[in-house]
Predicted model as a PDB file, atoms N, CA, C, CB and O in Angstrom, pLDDT in the B-factor column:
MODEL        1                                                                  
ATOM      1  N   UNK A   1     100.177  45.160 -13.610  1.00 88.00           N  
ATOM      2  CA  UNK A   1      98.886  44.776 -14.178  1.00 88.00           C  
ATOM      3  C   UNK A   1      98.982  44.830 -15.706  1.00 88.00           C  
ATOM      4  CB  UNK A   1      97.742  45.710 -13.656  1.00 88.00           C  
ATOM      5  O   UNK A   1      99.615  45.786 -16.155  1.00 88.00           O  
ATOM      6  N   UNK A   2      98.562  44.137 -16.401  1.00 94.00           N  
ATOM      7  CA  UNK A   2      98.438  43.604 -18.057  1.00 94.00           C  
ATOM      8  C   UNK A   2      97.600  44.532 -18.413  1.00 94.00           C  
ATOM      9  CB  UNK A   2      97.814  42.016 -18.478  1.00 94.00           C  
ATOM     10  O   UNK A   2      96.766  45.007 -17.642  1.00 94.00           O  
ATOM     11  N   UNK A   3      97.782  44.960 -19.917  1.00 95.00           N  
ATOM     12  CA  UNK A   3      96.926  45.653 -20.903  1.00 95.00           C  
ATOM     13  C   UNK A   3      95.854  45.050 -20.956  1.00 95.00           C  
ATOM     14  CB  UNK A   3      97.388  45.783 -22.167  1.00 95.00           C  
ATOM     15  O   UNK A   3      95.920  43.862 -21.274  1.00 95.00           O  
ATOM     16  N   UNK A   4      94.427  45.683 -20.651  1.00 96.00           N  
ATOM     17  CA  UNK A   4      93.501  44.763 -21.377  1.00 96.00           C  
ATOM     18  C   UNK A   4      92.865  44.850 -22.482  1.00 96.00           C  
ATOM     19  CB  UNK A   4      92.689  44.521 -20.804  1.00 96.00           C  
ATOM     20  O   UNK A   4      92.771  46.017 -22.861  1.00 96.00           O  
ATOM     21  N   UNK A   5      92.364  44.056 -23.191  1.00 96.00           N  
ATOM     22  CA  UNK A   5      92.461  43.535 -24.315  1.00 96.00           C  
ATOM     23  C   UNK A   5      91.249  44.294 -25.011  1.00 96.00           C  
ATOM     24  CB  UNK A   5      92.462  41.995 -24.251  1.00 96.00           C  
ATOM     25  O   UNK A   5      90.184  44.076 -24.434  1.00 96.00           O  
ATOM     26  N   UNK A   6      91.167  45.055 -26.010  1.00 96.00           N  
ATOM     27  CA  UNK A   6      89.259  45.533 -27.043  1.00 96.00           C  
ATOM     28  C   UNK A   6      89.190  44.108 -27.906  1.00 96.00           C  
ATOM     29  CB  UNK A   6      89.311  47.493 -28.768  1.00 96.00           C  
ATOM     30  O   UNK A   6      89.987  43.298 -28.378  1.00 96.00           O  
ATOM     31  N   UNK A   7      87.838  44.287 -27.830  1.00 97.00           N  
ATOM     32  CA  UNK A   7      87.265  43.129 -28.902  1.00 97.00           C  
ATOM     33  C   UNK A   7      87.242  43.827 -30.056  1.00 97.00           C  
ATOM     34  CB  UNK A   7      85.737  42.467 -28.638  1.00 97.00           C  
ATOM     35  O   UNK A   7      86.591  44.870 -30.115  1.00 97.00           O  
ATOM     36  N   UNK A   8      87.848  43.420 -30.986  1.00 97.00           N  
ATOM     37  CA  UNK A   8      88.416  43.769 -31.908  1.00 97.00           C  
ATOM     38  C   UNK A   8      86.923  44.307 -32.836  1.00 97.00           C  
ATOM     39  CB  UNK A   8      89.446  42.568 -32.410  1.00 97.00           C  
ATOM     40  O   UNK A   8      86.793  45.446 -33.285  1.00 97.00           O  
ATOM     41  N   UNK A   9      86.117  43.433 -32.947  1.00 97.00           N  
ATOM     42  CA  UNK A   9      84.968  43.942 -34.092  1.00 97.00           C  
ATOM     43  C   UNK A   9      84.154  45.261 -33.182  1.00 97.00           C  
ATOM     44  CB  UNK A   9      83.605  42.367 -34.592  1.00 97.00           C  
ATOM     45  O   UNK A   9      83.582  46.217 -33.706  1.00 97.00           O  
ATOM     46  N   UNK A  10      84.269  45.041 -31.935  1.00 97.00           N  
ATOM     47  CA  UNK A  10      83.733  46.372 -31.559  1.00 97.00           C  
ATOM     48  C   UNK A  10      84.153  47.477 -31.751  1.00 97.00           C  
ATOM     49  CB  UNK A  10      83.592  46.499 -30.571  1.00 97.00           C  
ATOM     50  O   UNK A  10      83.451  48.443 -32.050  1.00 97.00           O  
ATOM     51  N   UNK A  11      85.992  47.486 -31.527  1.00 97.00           N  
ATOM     52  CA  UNK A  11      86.243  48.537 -32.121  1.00 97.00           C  
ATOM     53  C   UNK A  11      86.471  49.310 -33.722  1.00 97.00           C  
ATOM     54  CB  UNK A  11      86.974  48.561 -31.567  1.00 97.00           C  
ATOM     55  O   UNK A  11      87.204  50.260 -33.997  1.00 97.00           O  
ATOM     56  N   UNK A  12      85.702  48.643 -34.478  1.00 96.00           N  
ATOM     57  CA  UNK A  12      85.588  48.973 -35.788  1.00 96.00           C  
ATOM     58  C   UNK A  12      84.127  49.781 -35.742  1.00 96.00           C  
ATOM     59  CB  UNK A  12      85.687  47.606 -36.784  1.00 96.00           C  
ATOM     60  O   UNK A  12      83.681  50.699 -36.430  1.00 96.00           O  
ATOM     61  N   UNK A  13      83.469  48.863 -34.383  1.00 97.00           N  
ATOM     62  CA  UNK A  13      82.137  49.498 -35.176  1.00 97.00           C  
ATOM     63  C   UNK A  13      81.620  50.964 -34.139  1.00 97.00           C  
ATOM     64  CB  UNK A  13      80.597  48.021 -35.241  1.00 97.00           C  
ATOM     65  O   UNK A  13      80.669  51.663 -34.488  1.00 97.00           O  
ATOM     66  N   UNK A  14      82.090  51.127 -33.391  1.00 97.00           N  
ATOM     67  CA  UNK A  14      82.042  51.921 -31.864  1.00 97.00           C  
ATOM     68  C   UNK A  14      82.880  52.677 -31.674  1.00 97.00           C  
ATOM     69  CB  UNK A  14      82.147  51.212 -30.690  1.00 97.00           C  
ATOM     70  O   UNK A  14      83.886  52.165 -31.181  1.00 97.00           O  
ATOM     71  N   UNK A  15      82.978  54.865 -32.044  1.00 97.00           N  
ATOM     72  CA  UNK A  15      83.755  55.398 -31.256  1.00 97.00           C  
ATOM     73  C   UNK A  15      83.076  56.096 -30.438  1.00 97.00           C  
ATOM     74  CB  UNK A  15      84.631  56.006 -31.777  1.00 97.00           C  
ATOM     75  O   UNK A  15      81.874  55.966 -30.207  1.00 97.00           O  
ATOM     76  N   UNK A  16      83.871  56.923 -29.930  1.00 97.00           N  
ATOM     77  CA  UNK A  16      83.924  58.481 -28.834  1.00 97.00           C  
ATOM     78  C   UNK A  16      83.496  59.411 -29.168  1.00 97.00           C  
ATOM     79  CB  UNK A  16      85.082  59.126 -28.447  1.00 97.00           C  
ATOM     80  O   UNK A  16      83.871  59.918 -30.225  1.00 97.00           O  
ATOM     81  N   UNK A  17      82.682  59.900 -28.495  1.00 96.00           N  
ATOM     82  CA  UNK A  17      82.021  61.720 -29.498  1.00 96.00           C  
ATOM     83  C   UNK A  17      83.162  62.586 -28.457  1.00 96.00           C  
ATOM     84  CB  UNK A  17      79.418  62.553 -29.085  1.00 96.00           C  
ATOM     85  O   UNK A  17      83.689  62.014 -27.503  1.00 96.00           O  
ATOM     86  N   UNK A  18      83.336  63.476 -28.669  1.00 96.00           N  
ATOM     87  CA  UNK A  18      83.930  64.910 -28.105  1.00 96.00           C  
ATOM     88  C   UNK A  18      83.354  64.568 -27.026  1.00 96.00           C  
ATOM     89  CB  UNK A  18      83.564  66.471 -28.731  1.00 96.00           C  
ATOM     90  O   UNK A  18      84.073  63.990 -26.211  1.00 96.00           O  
ATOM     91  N   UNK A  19      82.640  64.681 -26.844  1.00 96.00           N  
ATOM     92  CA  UNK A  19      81.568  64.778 -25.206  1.00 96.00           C  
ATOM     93  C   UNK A  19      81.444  63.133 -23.990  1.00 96.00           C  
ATOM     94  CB  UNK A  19      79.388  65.081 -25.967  1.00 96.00           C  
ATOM     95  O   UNK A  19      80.899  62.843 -22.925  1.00 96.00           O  
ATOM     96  N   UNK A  20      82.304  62.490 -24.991  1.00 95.00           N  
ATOM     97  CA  UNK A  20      82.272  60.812 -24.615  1.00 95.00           C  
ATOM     98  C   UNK A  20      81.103  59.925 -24.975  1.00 95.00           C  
ATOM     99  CB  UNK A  20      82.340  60.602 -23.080  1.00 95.00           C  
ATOM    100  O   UNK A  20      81.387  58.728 -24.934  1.00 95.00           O  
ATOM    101  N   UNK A  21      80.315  60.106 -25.192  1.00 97.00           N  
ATOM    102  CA  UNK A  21      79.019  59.495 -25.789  1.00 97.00           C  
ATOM    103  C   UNK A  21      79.477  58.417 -26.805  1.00 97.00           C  
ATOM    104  CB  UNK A  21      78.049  60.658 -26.555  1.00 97.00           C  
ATOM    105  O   UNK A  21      80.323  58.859 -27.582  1.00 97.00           O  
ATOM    106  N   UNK A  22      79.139  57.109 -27.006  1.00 97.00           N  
ATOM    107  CA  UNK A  22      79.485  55.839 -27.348  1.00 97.00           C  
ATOM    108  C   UNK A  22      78.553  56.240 -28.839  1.00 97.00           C  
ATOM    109  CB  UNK A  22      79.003  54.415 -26.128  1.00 97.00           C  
ATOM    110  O   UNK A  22      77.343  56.461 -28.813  1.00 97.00           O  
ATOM    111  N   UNK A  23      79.362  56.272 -30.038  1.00 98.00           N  
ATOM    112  CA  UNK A  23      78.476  56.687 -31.122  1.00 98.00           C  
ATOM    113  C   UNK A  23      78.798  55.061 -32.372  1.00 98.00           C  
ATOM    114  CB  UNK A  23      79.128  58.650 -31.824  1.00 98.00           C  
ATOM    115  O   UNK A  23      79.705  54.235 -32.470  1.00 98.00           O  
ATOM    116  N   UNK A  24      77.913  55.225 -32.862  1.00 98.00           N  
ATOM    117  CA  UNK A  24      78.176  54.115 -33.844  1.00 98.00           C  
ATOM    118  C   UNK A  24      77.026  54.505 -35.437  1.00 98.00           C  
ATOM    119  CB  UNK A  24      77.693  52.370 -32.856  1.00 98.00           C  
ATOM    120  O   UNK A  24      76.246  55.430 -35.660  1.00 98.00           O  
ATOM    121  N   UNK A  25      77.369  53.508 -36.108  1.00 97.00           N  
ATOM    122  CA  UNK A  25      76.727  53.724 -37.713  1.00 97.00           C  
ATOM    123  C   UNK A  25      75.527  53.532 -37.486  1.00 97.00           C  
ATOM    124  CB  UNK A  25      77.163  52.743 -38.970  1.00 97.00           C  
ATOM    125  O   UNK A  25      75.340  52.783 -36.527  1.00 97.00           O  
ATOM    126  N   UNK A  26      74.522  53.952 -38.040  1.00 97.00           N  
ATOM    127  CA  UNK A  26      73.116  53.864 -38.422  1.00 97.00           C  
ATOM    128  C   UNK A  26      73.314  52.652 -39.494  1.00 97.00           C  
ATOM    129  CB  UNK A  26      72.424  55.392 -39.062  1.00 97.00           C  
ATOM    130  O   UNK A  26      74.255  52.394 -40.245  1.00 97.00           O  
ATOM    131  N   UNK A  27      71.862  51.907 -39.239  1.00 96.00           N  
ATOM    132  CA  UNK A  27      72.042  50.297 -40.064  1.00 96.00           C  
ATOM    133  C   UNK A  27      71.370  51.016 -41.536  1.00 96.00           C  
ATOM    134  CB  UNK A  27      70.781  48.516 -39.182  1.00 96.00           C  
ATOM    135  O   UNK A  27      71.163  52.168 -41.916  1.00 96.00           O  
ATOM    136  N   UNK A  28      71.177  49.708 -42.077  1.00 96.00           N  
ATOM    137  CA  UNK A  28      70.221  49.800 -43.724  1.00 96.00           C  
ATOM    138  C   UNK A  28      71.508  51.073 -44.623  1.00 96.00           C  
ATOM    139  CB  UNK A  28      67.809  50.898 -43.396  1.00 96.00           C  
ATOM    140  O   UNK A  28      70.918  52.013 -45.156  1.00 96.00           O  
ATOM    141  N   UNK A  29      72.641  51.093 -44.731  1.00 95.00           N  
ATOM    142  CA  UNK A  29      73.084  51.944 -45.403  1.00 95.00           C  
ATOM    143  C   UNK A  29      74.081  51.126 -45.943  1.00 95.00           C  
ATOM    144  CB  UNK A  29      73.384  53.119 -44.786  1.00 95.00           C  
ATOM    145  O   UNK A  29      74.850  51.898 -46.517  1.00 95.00           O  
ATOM    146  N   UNK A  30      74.557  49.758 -46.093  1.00 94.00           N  
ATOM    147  CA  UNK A  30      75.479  49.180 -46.569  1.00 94.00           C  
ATOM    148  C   UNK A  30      75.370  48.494 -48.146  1.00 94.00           C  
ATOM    149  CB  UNK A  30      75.720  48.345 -45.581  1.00 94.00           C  
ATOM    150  O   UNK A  30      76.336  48.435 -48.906  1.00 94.00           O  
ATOM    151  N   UNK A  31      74.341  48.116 -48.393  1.00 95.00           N  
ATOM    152  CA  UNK A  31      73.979  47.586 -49.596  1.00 95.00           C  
ATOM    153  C   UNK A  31      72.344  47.845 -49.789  1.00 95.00           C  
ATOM    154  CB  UNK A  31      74.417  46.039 -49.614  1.00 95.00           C  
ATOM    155  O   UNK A  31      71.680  48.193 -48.813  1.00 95.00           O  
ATOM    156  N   UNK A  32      71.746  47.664 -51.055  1.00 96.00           N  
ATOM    157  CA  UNK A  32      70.477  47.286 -51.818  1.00 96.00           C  
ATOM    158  C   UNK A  32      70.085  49.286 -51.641  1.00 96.00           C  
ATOM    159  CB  UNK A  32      69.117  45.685 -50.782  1.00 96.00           C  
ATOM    160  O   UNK A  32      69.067  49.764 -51.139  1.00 96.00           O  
ATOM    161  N   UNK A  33      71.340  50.106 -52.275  1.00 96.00           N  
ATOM    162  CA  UNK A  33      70.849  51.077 -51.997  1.00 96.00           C  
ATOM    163  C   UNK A  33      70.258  52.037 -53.333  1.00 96.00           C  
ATOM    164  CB  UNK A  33      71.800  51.587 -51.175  1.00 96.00           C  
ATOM    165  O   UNK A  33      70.177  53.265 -53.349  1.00 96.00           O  
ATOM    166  N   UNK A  34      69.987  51.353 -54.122  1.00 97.00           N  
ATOM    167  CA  UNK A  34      69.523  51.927 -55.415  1.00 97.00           C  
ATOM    168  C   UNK A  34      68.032  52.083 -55.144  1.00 97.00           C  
ATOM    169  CB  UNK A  34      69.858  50.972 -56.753  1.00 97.00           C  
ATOM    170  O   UNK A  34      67.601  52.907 -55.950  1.00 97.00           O  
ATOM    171  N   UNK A  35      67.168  51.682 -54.430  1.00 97.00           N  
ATOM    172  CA  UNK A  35      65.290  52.027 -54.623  1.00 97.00           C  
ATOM    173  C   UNK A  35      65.624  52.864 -53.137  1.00 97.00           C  
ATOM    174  CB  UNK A  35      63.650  50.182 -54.553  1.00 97.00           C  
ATOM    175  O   UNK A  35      64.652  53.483 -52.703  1.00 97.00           O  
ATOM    176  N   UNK A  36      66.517  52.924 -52.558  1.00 97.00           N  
ATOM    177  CA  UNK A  36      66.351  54.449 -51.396  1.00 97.00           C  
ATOM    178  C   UNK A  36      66.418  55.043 -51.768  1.00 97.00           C  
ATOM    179  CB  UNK A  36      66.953  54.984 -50.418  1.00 97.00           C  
ATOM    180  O   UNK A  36      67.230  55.064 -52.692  1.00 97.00           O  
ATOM    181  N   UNK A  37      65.590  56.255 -51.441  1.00 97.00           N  
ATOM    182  CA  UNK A  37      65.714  57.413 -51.712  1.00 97.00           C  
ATOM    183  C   UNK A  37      66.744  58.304 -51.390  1.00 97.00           C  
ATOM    184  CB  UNK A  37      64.869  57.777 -51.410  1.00 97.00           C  
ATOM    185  O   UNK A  37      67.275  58.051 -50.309  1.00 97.00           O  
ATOM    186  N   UNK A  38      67.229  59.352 -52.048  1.00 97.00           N  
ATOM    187  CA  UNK A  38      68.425  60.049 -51.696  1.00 97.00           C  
ATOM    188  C   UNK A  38      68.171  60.810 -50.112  1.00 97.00           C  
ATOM    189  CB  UNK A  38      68.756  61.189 -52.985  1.00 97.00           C  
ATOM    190  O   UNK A  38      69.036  60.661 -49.249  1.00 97.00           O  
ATOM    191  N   UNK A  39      67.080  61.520 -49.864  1.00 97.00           N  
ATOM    192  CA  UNK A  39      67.095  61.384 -48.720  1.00 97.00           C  
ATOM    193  C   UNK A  39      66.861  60.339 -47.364  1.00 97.00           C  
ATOM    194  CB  UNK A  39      66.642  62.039 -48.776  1.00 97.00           C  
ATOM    195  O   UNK A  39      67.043  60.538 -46.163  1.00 97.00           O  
ATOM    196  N   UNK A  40      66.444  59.312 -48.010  1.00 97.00           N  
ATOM    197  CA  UNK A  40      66.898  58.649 -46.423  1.00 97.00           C  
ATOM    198  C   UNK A  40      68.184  58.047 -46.689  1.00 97.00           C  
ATOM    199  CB  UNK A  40      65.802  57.338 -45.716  1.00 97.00           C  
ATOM    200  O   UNK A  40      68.793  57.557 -45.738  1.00 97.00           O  
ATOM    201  N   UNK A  41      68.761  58.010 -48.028  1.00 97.00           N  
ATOM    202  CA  UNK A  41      70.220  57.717 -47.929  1.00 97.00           C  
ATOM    203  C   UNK A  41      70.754  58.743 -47.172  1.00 97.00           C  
ATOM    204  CB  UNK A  41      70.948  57.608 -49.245  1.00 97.00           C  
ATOM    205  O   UNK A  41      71.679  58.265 -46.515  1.00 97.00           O  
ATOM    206  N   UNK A  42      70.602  60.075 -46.917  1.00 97.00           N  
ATOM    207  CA  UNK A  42      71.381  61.353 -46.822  1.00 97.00           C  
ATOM    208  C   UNK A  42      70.778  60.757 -45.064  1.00 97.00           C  
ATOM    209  CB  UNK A  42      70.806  63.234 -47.896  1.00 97.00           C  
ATOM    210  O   UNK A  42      71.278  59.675 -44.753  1.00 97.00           O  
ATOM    211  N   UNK A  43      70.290  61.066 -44.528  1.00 96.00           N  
ATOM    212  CA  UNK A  43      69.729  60.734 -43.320  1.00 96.00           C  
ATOM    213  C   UNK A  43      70.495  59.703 -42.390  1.00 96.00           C  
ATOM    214  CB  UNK A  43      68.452  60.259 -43.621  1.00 96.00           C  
ATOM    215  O   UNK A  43      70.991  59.957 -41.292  1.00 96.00           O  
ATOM    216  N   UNK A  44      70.485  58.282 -43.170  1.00 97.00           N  
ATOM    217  CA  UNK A  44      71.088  57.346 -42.995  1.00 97.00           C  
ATOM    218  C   UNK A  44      72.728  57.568 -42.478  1.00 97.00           C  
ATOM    219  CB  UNK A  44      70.848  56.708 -44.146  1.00 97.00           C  
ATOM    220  O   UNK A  44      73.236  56.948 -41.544  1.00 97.00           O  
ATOM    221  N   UNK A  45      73.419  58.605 -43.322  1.00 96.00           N  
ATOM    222  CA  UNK A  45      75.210  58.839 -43.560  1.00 96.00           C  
ATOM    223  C   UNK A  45      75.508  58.920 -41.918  1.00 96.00           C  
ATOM    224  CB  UNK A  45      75.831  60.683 -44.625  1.00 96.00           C  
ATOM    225  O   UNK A  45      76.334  58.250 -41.298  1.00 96.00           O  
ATOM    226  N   UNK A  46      74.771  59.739 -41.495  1.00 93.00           N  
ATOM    227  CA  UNK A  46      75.517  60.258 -40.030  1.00 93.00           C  
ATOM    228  C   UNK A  46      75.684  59.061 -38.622  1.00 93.00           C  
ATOM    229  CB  UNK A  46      74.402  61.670 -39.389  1.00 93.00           C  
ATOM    230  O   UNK A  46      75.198  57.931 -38.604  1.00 93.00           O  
ATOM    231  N   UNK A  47      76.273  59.526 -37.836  1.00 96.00           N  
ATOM    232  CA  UNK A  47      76.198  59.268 -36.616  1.00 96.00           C  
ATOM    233  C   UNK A  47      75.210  58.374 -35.360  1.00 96.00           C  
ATOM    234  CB  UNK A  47      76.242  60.252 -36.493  1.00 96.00           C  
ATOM    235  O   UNK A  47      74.398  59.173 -34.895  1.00 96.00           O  
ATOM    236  N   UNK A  48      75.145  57.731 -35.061  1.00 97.00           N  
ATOM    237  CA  UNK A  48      73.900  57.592 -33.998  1.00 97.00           C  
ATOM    238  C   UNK A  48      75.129  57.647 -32.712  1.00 97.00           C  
ATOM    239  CB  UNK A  48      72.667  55.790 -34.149  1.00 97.00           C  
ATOM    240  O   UNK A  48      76.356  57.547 -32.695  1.00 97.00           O  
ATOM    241  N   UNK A  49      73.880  57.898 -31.510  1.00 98.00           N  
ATOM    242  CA  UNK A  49      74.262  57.685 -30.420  1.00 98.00           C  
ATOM    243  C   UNK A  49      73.693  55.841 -30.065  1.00 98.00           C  
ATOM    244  CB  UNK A  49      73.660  59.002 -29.512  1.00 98.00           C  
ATOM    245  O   UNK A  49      72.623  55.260 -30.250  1.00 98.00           O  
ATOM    246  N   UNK A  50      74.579  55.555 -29.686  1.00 98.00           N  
ATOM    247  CA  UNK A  50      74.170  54.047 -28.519  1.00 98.00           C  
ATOM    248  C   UNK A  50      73.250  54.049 -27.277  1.00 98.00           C  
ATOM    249  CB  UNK A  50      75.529  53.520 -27.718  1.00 98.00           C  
ATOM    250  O   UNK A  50      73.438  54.653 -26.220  1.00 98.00           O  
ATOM    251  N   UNK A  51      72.404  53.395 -27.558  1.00 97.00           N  
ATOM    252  CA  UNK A  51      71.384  53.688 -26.409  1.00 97.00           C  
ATOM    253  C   UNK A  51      71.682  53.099 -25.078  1.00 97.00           C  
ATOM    254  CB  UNK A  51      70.023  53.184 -26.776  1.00 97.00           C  
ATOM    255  O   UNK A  51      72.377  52.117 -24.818  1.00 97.00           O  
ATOM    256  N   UNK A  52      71.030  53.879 -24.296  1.00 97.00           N  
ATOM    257  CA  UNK A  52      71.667  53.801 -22.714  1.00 97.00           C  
ATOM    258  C   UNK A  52      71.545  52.468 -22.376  1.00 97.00           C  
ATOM    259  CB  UNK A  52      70.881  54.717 -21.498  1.00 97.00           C  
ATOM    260  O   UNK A  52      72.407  52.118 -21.570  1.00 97.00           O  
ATOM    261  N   UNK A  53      70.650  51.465 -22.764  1.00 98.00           N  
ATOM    262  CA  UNK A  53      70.823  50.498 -22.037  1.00 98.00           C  
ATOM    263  C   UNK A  53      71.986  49.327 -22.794  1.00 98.00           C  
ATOM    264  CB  UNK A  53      69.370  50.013 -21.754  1.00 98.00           C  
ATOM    265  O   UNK A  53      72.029  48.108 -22.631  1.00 98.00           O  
ATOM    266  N   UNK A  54      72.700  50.040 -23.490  1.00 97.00           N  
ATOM    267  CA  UNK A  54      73.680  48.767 -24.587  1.00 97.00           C  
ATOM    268  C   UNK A  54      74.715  49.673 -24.303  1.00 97.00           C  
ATOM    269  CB  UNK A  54      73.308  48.377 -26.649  1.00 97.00           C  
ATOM    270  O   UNK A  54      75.492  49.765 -25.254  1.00 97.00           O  
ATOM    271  N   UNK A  55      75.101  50.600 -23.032  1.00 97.00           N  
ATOM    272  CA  UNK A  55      76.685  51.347 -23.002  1.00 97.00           C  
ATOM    273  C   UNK A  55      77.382  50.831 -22.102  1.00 97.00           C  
ATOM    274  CB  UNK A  55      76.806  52.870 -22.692  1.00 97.00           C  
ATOM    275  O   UNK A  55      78.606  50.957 -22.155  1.00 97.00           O  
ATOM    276  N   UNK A  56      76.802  50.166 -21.119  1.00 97.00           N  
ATOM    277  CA  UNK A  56      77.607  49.256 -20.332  1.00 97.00           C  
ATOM    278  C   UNK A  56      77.896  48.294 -20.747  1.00 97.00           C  
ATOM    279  CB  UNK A  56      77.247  48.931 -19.361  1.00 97.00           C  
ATOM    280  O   UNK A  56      79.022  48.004 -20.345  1.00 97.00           O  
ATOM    281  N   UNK A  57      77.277  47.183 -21.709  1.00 97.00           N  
ATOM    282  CA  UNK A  57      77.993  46.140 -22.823  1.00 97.00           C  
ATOM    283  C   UNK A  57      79.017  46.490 -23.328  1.00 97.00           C  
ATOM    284  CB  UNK A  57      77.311  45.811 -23.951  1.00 97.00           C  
ATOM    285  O   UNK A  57      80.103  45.982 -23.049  1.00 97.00           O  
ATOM    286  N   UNK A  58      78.803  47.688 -24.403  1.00 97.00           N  
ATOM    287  CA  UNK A  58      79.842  48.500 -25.428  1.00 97.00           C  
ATOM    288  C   UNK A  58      81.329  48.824 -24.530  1.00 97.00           C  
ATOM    289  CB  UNK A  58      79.010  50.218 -25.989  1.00 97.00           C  
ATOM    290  O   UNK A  58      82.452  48.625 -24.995  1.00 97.00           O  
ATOM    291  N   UNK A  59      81.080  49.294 -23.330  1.00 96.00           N  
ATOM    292  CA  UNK A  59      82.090  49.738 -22.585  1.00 96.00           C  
ATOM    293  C   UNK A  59      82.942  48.459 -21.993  1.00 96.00           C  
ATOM    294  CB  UNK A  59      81.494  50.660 -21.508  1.00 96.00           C  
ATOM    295  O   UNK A  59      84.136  48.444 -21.692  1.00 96.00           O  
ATOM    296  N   UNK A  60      81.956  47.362 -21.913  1.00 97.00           N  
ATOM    297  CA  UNK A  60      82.848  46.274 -21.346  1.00 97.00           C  
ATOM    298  C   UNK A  60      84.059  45.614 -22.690  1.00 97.00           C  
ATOM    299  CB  UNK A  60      81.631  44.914 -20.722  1.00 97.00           C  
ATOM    300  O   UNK A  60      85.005  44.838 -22.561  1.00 97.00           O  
ATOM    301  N   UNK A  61      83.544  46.283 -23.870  1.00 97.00           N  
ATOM    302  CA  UNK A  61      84.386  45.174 -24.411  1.00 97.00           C  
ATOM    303  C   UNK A  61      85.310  46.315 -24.814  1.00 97.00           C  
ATOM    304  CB  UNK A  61      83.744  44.020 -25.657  1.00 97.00           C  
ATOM    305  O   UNK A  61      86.399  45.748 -24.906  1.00 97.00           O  
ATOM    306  N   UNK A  62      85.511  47.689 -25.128  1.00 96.00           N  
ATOM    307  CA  UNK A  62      86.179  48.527 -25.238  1.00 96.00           C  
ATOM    308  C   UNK A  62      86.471  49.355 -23.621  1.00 96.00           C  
ATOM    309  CB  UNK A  62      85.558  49.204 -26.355  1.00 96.00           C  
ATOM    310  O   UNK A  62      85.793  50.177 -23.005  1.00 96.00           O  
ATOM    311  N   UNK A  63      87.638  48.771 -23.356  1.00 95.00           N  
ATOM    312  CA  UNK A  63      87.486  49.322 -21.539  1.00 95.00           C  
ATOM    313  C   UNK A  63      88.495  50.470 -21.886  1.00 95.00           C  
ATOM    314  CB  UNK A  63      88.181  47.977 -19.892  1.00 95.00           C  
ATOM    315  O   UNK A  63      88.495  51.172 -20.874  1.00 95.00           O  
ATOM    316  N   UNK A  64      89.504  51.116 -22.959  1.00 94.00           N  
ATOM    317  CA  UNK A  64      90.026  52.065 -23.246  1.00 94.00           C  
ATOM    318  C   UNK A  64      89.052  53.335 -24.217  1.00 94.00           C  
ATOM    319  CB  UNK A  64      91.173  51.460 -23.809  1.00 94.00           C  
ATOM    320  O   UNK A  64      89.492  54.149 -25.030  1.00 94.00           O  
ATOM    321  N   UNK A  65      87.965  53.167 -23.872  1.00 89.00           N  
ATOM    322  CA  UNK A  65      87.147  53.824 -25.127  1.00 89.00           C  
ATOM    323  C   UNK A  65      86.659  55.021 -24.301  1.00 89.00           C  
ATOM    324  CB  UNK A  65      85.754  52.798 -25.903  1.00 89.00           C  
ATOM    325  O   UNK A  65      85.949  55.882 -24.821  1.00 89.00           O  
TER     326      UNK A  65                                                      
ENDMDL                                                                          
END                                                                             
């Protein structure tokens, strides 16, 4: 049986927590960040979890994840 294949932009944007949980970036933190405030910049930095109904998508295109 053949390797199968990750979609490549998913796996840039989608890892693994310790616990397996499908984690990815929080949006609004890439540009126009000078009138945010330092705390919702600080807020913004971390982690999100992927919500339950978008982990069976996420998982289809990363089937080694």
């Amino acid at each position: 049986m053949p390797k199968l294949k990750s979609r490549k932009s998913a796996a840039k944007r989608f890892r693994a927590s310790g616990t397996g949980k499908v984690m990815r970036r929080k949006t609004f933190r890439s540009h126009l960040l000078e009138h945010k405030s330092a705390s919702r910049k600080r807020r913004l930095a971390g982690m999100a979890v992927v919500d339950e109904r978008d982990v069976d998508n996420v998982r289809l295109m990363l089937p080694y994840l």
